[in-house]
KEKE-3310 file (N, C-alpha, C; in steps of 0.2 Angstrom, whole numbers, plus 5000, padded with zeros to 4 digits):
npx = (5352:5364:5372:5378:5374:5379:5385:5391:5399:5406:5412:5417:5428:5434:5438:5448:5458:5463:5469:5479:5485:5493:5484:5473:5459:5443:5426:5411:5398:5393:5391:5401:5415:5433:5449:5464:5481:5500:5513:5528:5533:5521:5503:5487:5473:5456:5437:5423:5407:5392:5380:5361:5356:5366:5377:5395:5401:5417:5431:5446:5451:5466:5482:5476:5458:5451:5438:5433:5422:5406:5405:5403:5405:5410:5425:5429:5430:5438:5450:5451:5457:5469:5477:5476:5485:5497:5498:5504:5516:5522:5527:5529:5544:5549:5558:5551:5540:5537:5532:5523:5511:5511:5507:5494:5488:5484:5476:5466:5461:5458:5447:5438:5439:5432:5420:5415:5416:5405:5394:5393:5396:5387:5392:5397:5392:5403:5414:5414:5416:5428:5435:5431:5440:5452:5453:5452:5464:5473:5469:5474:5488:5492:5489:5499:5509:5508:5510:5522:5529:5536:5527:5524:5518:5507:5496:5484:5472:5474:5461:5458:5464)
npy = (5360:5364:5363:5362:5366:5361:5370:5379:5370:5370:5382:5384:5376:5384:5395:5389:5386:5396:5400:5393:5398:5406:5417:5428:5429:5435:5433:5442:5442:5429:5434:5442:5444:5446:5446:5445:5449:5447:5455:5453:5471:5474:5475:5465:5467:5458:5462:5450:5447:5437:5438:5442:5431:5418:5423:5431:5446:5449:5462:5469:5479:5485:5484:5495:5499:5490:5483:5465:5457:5451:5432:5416:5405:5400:5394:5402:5414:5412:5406:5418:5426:5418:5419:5432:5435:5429:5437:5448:5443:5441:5452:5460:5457:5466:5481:5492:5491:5497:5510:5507:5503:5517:5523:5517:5520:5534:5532:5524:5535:5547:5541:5543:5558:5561:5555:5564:5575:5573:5572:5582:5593:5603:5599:5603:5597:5599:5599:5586:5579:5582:5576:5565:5563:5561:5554:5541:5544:5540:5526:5522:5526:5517:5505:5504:5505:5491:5483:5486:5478:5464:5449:5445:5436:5421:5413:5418:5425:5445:5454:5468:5470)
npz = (5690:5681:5662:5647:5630:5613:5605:5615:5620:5610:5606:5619:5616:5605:5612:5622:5612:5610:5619:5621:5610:5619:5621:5632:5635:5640:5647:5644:5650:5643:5633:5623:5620:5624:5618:5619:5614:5616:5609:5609:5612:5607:5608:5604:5602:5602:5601:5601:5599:5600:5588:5590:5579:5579:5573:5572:5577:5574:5580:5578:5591:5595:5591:5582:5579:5568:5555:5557:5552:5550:5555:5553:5561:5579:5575:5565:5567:5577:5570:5561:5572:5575:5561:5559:5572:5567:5557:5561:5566:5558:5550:5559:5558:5549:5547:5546:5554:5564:5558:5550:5559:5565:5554:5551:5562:5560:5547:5554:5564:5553:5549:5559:5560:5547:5550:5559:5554:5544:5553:5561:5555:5540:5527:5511:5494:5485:5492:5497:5487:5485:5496:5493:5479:5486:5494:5483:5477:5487:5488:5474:5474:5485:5481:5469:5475:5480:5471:5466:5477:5485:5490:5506:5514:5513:5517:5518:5507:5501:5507:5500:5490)
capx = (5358:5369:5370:5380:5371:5386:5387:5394:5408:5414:5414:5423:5436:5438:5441:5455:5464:5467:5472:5484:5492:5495:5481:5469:5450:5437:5418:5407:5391:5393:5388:5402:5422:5438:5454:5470:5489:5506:5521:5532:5528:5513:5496:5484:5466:5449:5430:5418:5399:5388:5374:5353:5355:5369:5385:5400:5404:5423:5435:5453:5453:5473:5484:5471:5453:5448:5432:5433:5416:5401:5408:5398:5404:5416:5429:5431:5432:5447:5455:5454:5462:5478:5479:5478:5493:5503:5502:5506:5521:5527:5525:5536:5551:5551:5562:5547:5535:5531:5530:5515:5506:5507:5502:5487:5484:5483:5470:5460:5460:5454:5440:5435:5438:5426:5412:5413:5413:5397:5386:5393:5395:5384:5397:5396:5394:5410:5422:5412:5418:5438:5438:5431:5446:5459:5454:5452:5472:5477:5468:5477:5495:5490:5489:5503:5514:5506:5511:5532:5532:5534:5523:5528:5508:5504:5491:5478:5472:5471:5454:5455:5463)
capy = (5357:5367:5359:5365:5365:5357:5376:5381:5366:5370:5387:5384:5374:5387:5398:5385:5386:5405:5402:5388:5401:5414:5423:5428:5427:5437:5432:5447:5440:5428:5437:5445:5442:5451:5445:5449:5445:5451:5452:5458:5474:5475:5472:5466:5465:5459:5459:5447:5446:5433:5442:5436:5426:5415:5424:5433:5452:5453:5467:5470:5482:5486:5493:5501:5497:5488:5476:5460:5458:5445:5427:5412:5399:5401:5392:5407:5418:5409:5405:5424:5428:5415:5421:5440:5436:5425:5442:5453:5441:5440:5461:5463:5456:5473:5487:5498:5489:5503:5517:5506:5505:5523:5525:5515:5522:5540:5530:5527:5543:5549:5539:5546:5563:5562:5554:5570:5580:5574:5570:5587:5597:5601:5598:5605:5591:5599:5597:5580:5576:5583:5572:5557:5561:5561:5543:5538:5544:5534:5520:5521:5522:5509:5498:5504:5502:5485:5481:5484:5475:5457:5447:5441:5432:5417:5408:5420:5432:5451:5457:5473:5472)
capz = (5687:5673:5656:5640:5622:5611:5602:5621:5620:5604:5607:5626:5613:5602:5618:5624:5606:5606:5626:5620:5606:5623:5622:5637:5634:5645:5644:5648:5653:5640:5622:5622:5622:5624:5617:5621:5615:5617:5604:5613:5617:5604:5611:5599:5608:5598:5604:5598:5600:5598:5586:5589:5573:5580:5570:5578:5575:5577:5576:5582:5593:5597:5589:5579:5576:5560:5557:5553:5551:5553:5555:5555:5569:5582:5571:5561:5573:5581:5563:5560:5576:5573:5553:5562:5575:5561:5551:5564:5567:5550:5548:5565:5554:5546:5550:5545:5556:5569:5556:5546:5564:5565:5547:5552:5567:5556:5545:5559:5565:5548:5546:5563:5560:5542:5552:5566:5549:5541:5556:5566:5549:5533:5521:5503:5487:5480:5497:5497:5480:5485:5500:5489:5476:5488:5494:5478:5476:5491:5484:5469:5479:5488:5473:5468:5481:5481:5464:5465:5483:5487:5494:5510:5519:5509:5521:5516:5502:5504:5506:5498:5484)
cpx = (5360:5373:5374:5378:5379:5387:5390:5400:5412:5415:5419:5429:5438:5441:5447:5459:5467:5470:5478:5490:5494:5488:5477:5462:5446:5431:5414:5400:5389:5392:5394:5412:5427:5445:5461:5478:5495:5509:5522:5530:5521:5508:5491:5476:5460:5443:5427:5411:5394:5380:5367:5352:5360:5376:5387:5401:5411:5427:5442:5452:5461:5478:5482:5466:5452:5442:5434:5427:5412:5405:5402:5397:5411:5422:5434:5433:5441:5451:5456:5459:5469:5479:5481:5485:5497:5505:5506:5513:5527:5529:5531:5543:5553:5554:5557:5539:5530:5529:5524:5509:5504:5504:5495:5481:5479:5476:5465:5457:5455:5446:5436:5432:5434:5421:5411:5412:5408:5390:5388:5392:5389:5390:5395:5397:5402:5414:5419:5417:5426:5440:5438:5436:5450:5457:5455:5460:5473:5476:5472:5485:5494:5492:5496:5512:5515:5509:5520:5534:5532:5530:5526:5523:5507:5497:5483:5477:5471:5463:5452:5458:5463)
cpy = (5361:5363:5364:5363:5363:5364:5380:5379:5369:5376:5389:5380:5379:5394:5394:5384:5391:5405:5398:5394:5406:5417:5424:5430:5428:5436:5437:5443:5434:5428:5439:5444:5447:5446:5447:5445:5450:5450:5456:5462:5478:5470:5471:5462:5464:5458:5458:5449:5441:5436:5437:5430:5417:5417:5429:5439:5450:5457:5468:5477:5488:5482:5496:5497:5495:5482:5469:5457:5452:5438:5422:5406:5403:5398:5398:5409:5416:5407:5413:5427:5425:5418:5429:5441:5434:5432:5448:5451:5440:5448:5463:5461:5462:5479:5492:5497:5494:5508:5514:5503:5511:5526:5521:5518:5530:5539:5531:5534:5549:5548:5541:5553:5566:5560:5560:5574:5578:5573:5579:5595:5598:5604:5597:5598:5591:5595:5589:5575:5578:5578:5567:5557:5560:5556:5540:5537:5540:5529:5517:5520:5517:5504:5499:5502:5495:5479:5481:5481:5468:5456:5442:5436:5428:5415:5410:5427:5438:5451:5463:5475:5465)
cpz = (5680:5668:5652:5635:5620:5607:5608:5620:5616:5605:5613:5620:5611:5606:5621:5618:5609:5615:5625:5616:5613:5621:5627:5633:5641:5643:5648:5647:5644:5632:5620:5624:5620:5625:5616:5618:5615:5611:5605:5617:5615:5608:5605:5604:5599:5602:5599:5601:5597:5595:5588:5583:5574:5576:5576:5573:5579:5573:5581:5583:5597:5592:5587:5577:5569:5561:5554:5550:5554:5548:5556:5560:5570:5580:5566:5563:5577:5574:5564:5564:5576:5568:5556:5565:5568:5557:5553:5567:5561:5549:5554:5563:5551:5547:5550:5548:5560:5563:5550:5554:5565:5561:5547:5556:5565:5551:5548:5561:5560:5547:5550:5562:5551:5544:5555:5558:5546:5546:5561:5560:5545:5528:5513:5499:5484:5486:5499:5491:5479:5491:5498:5483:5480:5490:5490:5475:5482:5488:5480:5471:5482:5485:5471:5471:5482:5477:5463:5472:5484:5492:5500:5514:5513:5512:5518:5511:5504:5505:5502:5492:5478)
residu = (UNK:UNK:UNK:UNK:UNK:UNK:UNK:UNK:UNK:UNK:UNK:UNK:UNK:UNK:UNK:UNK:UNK:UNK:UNK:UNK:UNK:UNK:UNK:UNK:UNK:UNK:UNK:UNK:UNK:UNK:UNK:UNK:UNK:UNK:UNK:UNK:UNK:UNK:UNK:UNK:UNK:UNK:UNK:UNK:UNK:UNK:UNK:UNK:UNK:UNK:UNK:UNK:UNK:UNK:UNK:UNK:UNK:UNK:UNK:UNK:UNK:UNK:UNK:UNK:UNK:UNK:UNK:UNK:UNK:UNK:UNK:UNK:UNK:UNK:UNK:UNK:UNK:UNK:UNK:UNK:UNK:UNK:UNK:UNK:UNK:UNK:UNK:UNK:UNK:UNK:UNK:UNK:UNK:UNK:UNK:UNK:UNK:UNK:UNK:UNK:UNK:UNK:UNK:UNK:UNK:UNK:UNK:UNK:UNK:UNK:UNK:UNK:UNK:UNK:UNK:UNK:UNK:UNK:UNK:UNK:UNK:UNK:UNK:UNK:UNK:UNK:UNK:UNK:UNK:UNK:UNK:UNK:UNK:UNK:UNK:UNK:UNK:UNK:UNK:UNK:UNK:UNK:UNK:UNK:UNK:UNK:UNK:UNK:UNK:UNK:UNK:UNK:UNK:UNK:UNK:UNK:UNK:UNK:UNK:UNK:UNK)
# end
């Protein structure tokens, strides 16, 4: 006879929230989840994991990888995914919307193409120390940019700056 612990239901609920917002939800062999939605014709996909301690590794993987990092119950997890569409719904307002998808996707790309350079490479302290001032210049436009532009996401605070 098949039996659910109560950290089962409420995680099958928080799997029928994100289905109720439109989203599709596959379970691979239970540990491991894959979420899917549309806008329009933006796809925003995330996978979860249920780590051995009982937290969730999630990260958006579409339109471009980022982590969200270790979450502590299934609750999170599904707030983070609404709060993530909500801002991917708010950001699609913008006449500049695809060309900060592709300016993201370029990030990623980057962060790829300095990992292939330090673990395929031996890269010098100095070109080590010219790659860490040019982050530290984006960084700084970043803030900058960040600082003469309105804010248009209330619900939740940046993370990074």
């Amino acid at each position: 006879m098949s039996y659910m612990t109560i950290r089962q239901i409420r995680h099958e609920m928080c799997l029928n929230k994100l289905r109720e917002l439109g989203c599709q939800v596959a379970s691979i062999q239970g540990v491991m989840f894959y979420v899917k939605y549309t806008l329009d014709e933006l796809k925003i996909e995330y996978m979860y994991h249920i780590n051995p301690d009982n937290t969730y590794y999630l990260e958006r993987i579409k339109p471009y990888v980022v982590s969200a990092g270790i979450l502590e119950s299934e609750d999170e997890v599904v707030n983070a995914i609404i709060i993530d569409i909500e801002q991917f719904k708010n950001a699609k307002h913008s006449k500049n919307f695809k060309a900060f998808i592709e300016v993201d996707t370029e990030l990623s790309k980057a962060v790829r193409a300095f990992e292939d350079l330090y673990l395929y490479y031996n890269i010098s302290r100095e070109d080590t120390e010219l790659i860490k001032k040019e982050i530290n210049n984006v960084m700084e436009l970043l803030i900058e940019v960040k600082n003469r532009s309105d804010r248009v996401f209330f619900k939740k605070e940046p993370e990074s700056f």
